[in-house]
N, C-alpha and C positions, 0 to 999 in steps of 0.2 A: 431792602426789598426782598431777599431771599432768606430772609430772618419770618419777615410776612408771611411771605407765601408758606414755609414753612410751618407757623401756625396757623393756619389758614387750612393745610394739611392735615394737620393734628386735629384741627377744631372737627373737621366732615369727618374724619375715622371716629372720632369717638362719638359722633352723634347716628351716622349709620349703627356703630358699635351697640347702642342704646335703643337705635330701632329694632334692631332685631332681636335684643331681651323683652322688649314688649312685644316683638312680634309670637314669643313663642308664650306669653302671658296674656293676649290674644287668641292664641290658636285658630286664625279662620277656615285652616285646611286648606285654603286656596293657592294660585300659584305666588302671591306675595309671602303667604305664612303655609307652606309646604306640609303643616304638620299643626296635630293639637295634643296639648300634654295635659293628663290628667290625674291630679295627687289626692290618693283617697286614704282618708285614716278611717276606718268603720270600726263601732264597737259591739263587742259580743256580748250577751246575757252576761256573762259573768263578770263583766266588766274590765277585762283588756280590751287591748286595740291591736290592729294588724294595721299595717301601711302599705301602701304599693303606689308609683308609680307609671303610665300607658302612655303612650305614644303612637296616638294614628296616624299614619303617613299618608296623603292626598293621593286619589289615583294620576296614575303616570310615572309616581314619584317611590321612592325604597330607602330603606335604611341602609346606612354607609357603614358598612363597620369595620373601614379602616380609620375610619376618623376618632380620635381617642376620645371613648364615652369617660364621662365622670359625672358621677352625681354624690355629694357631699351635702349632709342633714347639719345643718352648723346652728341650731340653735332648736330646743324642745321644752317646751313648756307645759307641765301637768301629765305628764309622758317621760317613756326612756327606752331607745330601741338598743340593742346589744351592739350595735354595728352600726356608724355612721359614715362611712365612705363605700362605696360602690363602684365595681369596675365593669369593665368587659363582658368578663367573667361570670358576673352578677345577671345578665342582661339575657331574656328568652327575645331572641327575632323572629317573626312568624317565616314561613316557609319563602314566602312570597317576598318578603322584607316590607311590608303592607304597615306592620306593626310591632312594638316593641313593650316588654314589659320588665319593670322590675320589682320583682318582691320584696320588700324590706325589712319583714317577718315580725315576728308578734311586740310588741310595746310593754307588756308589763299594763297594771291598772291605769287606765285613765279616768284623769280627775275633770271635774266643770270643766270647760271651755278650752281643754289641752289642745295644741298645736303646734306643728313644727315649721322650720322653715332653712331653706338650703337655696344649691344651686345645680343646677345640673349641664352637664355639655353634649353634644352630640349632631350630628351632619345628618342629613339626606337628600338624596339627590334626583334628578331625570338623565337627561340622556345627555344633555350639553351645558347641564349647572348643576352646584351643588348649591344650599344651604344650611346654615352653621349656626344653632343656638350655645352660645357660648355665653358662661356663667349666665346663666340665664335664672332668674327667681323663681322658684317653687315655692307652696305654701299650700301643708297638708290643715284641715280642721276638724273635728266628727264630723261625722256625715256626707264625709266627701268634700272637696275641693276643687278649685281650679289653679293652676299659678299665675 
């Protein structure tokens, strides 16, 4: 019985776990999905790419930054940025903590259909909850993206 209940345990953490990676591959902004992430690869006339990552926080709600951010580029296709892990450090939070962004800086020539894809982590909160997109799927493409 306590073997059960135990995976029974297991089974709800890792399925809220998975709500909340679509919830930030959603982004409604609302008090469900607190927040909407936005992964843009855009290409220049001369044919690189720049990347960046945004994070609009819902009103009421702010970026947490004790919560240990990470975002990790773990696979690029038709593309190649100098730097694929991102910390803290990496990270512009607006004044307000409203917004969050990170530049991932220029890619080198993109070819046909390049795109990347990662994960990223990060908290924000209100006044008596926080929530937590943890490894959460990102997926940059030309022309902009959603995860």
């Amino acid at each position: 019985m306590r073997a059960r209940l135990t995976m029974t345990l297991a089974l709800v953490t890792l399925i809220l776990g998975a709500l909340a990676c679509r919830g930030a591959q959603a982004g409604s902004g609302d008090g469900k999905d607190p927040y909407v992430v936005t992964a843009t690869l855009s290409k220049a006339s001369d044919g690189t790419g720049h990347a960046t990552v945004a994070v609009q926080v819902a009103k009421g709600w702010h970026w947490n930054a004790e919560y240990p951010f990470k975002l990790t580029v773990q696979e690029q296709q038709g593309t190649a940025l100098a730097k694929t892990a991102f910390t803290p450090a990496d990270v512009k939070v607006a004044g307000d903590g409203t917004s969050a962004t990170v530049d991932l800086g220029t890619t080198g020539s993109l070819v046909e259909g390049a795109r990347m894809k990662g994960v990223i982590n990060f908290g924000v909160c209100e006044a008596k909850v926080c929530r937590f997109c943890r490894n959460c799927a990102v997926l940059w493409t030309v022309g902009g993206g959603t995860p």
